[in-house]
N, C-alpha and C positions, 0 to 999 in steps of 0.2 A: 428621542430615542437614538442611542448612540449605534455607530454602524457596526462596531464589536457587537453587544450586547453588555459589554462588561461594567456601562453608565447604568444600565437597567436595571443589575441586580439587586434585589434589596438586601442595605446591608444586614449580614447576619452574625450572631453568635455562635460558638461552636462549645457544646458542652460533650461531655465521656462522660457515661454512667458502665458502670462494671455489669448492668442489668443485660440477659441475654434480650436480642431484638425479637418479638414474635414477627413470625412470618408465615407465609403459606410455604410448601414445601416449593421445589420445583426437582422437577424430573430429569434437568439437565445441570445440575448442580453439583458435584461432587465435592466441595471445600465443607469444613464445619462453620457454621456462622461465625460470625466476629465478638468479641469479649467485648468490643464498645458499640456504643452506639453515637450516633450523630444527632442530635436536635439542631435544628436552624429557627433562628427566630431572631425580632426584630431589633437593632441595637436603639438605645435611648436616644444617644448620642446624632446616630444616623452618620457616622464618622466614616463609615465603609466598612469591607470584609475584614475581620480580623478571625486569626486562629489561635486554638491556645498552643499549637506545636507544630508549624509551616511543615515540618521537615519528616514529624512523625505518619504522614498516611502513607501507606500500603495500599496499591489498587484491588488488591481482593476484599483489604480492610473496606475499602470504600463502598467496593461491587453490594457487602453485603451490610451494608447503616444506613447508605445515602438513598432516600426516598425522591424519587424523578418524577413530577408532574406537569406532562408534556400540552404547554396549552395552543402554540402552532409549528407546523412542521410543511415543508413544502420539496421539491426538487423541483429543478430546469436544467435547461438543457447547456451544458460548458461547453461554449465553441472558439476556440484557440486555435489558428495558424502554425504553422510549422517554420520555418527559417526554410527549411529546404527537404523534398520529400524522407521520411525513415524511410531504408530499406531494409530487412532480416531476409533471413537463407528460405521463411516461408511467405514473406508475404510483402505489403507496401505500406506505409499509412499516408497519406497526405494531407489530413487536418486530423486535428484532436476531437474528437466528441462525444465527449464523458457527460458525467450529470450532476450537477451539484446539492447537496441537501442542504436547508439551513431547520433548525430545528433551535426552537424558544419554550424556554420553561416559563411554569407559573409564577418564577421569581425573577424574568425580565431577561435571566441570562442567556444567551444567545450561544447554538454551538453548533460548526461548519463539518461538512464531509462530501466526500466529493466519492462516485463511481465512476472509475478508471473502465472505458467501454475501446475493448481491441476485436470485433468480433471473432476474428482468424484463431483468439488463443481464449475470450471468454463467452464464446458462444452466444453472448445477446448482442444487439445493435444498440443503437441508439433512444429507438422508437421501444424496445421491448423494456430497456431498464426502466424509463419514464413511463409505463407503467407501473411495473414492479415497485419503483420509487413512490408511485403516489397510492397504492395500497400500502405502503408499509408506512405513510405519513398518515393516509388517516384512522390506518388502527394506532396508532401513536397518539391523534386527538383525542380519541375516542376512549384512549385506556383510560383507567384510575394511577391514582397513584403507587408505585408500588417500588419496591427495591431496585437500583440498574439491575442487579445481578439479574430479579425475576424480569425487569422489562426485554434486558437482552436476549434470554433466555425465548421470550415469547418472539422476538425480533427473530429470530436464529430459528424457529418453530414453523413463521410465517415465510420466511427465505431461507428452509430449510438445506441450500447444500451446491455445488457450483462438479458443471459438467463441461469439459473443452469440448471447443468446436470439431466438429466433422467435418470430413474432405466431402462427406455425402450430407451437408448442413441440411438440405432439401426434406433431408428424411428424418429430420430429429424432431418430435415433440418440443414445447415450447420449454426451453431448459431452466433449470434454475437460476437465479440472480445471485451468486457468490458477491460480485463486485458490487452491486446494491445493498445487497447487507451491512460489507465493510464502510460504505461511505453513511451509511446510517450507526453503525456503531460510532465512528469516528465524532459525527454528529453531538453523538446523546456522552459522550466520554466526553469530548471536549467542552458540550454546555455545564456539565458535572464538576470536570475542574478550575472553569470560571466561576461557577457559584462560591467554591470553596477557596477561590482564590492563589491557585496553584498550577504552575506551568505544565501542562505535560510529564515532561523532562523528568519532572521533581515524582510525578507523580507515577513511575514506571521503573522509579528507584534511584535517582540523582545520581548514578555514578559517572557521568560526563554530563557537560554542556555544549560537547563541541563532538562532529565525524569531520572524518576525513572523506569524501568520495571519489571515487575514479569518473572519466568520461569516457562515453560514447562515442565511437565511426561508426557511421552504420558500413553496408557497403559500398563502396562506390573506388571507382578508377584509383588504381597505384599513385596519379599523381595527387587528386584529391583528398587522398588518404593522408600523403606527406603533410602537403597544404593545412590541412584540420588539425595533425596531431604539434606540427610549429605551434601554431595557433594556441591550441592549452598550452602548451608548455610555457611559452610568454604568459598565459594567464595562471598560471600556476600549480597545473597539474602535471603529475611524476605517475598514475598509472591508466593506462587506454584499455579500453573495453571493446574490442575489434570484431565486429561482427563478420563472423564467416558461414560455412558452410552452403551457398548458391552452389558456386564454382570452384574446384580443389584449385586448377590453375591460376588461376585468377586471384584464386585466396595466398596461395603463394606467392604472386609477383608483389600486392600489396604490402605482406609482411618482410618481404626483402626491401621493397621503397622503403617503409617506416625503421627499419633498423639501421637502413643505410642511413638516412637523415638524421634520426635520434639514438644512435648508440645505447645510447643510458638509459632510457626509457626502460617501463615494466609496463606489464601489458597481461590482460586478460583473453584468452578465446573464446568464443561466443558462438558457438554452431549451430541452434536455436535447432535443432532434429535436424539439421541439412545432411550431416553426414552416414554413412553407412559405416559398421564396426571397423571396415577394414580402409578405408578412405581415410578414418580418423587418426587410426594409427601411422596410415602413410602422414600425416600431416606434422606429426611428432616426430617420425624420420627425417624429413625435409629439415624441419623446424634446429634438429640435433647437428645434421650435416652441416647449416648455414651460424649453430655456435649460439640459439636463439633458443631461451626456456622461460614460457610463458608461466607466471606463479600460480597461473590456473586454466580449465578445460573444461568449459562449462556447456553442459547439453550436448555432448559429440551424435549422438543417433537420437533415435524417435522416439518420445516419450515412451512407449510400451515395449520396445526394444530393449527388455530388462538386461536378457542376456550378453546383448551387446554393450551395452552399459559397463555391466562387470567386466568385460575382457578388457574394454579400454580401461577402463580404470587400473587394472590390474599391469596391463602392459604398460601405461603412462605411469606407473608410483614406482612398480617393480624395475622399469628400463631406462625413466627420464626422473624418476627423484617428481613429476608430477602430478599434483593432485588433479579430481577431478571433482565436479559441481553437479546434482540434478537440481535441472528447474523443471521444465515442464513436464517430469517425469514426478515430481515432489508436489501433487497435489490438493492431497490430503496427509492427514494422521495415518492412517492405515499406509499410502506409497514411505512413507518416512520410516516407520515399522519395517516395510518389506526388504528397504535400503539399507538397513541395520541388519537385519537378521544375514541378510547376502552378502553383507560387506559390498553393497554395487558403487558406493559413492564415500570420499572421502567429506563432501563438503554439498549442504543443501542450502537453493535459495529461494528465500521465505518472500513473499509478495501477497502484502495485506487484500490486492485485488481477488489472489485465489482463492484465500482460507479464511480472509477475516480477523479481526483483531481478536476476539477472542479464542482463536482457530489458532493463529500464529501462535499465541502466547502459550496455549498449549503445547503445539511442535516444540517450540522452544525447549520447554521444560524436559522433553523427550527424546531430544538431542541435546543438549548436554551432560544430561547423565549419559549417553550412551557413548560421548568423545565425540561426535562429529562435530565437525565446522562450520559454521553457521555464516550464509550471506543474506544478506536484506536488498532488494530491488524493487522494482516498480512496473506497470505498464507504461503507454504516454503518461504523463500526467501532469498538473500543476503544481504550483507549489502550497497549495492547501493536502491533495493527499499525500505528497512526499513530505511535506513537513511534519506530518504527523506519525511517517514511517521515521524520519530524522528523530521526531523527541521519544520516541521508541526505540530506538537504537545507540540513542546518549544517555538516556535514562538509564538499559539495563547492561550496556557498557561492556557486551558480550560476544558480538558482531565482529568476525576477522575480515572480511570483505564488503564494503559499504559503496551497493551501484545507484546513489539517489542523484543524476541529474538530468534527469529529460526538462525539466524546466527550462533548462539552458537552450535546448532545443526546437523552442517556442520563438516566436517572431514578438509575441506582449505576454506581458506579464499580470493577469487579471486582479491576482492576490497582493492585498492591501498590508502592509509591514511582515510581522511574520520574523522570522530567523533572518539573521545575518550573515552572506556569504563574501569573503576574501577565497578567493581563486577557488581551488579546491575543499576549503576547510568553512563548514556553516558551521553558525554560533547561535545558540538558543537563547534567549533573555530569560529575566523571571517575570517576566508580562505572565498573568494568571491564561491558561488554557493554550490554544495552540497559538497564540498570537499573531496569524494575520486572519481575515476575512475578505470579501465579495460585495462589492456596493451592488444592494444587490438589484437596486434600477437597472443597472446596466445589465444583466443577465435576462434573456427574453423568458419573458411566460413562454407556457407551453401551450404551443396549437395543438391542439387535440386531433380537430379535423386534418390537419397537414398531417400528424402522427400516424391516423390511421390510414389516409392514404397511401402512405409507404411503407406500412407494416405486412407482417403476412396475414395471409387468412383466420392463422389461427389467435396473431397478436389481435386484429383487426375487433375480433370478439371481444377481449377485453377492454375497451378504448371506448370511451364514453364522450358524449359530444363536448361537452363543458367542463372547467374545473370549477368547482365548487369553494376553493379555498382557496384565491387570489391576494395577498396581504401587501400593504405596504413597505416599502423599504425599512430592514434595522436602524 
């Protein structure tokens, strides 16, 4: 058993009948079914995957032909070091610990997803996703086979919907699993286009194989800030992603070190809610005095700070020629909607932990009819779930701002091949699905009993002494 899945697959044929697919309805479905259908079955030969036309699938094409029958599905816990603590305007992180899914079809094929877990900004911890993780694996064992489209559909049903953390966390119900979803979509889309023997990339629309990304400062001292941004620029990055909004002074002196040192540089602001409407403006004052325009202003006030939103926005485009960015304000379809109708944002950024792959692609389609500008980011993460934000964003070739490297960020690198990074610039191969993966010995089972001892009362309920579906390494 190979540790891809991609030795497993059996190889198959790929026929097109013009015949419509019967299917059961689904409730969350709005596309018309597909004019073709997909048959898989077993080649004579045993030569490997072949297609009759690599180039011709459409993922909605696929959502609605390819028959998914999930025979093991697992999560654990992804625990990854940091290089040196993140710090943002709300919070701290000092180790990564997300959760991995790996999910096997009945045809051998092996396919990775990882939930990206920030508690401060997705409301679950650790202990609560791996729950949520291991119900949403074993109603996954447990289904029949059925179309992705209807399986996601049922996925998206059972982790119906993703709520940011509260300052009064205390007091929140056990919240939805947004970012367990996503790392289970990722999952069951990437086993789908290993069967079929197709990159990501190709399969999300092939118009790139390559992004460019910016990096990361978090915060930290004016001279450290110098220090880090030397640092890429030797390795080959032209734009910084500068987290601000803690300290207005402080944010200031740093962005005078970094301009002083790097002239040339282009650079992102990143205020993750730190700022108040009128703080932020002052900071685009500063910013004009000292001769410094940042090509963007991402998150100046508090996610629900709508109104302050729109003033900055409107003072930054109207007074500095600057755009501005919602992220934690762009949570859903509906805040994407709201941003549109008010003109609050010139540019939103899309983060598969919030909405989901299928959530995203939707926004997507929502904002570019409507002219906004579209950024792709991440929570912490690996390079399993940023990779599969990367063949999403090269695939649909549509993305003006691309923040995929917290990987960089990381002290080891858990993911096994995968994309190809020169400095700032990753390169996708056409290895069939996301092309790296998890040995996945090395990834600890999950204690249950540790789980529920540090869960709350109310996870504590759902945690069960044992796992029941322990499997072997891919």
């Amino acid at each position: 058993m190979g540790p891809t899945g991609a030795a497993l697959c059996s190889p198959i044929t790929l026929f097109f009948s013009s015949a419509p697919l019967p299917r059961t309805p689904n409730r969350l479905q709005s596309q018309p079914s597909s004019k073709f259908v997909v048959v898989a079955s077993k080649t004579i030969s045993g030569a490997g995957i072949s297609t009759a036309k690599k180039t011709g699938f459409g993922f909605k094409n696929l959502m609605e032909t390819f028959s998914v029958d999930v025979q093991r599905a697992e999560g654990r816990p992804l625990d990854v070091s940091l290089l040196a603590p993140f710090t943002i305007a709300s919070s701290r992180l000092d180790k990564v610990e997300n959760v991995a899914i790996r999910v096997e079809l009945s045809n051998g094929c092996v396919g990775w997803g990882e939930a990206p877990i920030l508690p401060f900004v997705t409301a679950e911890d650790q202990s609560v996703a791996l729950v949520k993780a291991r119900e949403a694996c074993e109603f996954l064992q447990q289904s029949h086979s059925m179309t992705l489209s209807l399986l996601l559909g049922e996925i998206g049903g059972l982790l119906p919907g993703h709520e940011f953390a509260s300052v009064q966390k205390s007091m929140l119900k056990l919240p939805p699993e947004f970012s367990v979803r996503a790392g289970v979509e990722m999952a069951l889309i990437d086993a789908v286009a290993n069967s079929i023997g197709v990159p990501l990339w190709r399969l999300f629309g092939s118009v790139s194989n390559t992004i460019t990304t910016d990096i990361r400062i978090p915060i930290v001292s004016p001279a450290e800030a110098s220090e880090l941004a030397s640092k890429y620029c030797k390795q080959g990055f032209s734009m910084f992603k500068l987290k601000v909004g803690k300290n207005l002074k402080a944010d200031i002196e740093v962005l005078k070190a970094i301009q002083l040192a790097h002239p040339n540089c282009s650079f992102i602001l990143d205020a993750s809610e730190g700022y108040t409407a009128k703080e932020a403006i002052e900071v685009l004052e500063k910013l004009h005095e000292m001769g410094v325009t940042p090509v963007l202003f991402e998150q100046p006030v508090h996610r629900d700070d709508w109104e302050g939103l729109g003033h900055v926005s409107d003072v930054a485009k109207d007074k500095y020629g600057i755009s501005v960015a919602a992220d934690e304000s762009c949570r859903n379809l509906l805040d994407v909607q709201k941003i549109i109708k008010g003109n609050l944002a010139d540019v939103i950024n899309i983060k598969l932990a919030k909405v989901g792959v299928l959530g995203a692609l939707e926004i997507i389609e929502v904002a570019r009819h409507s002219g906004l500008n579209l950024m792709i980011g991440g929570m912490v993460e690996t390079r399993l779930a940023m990779g599969f934000a990367g063949h999403l964003a090269a695939g649909l070739g549509c993305f003006k701002f691309i923040d995929l490297n917290t990987p960089l960020l990381l002290s080891e690198d858990p993911v096994v091949r995968g994309y190809e990074v020169s400095g700032a610039v990753y390169k996708f191969t056409n290895t069939r699905g996301h092309g790296g993966f998890l040995h996945w010995d090395n990834i600890a089972c999950v204690n249950t009993s540790e789980e529920s001892s540090r869960a709350s009362p109310e996870v504590q309920s759902l945690i069960v002494e044992k796992l029941s579906y322990i499997w072997p390494a891919a």
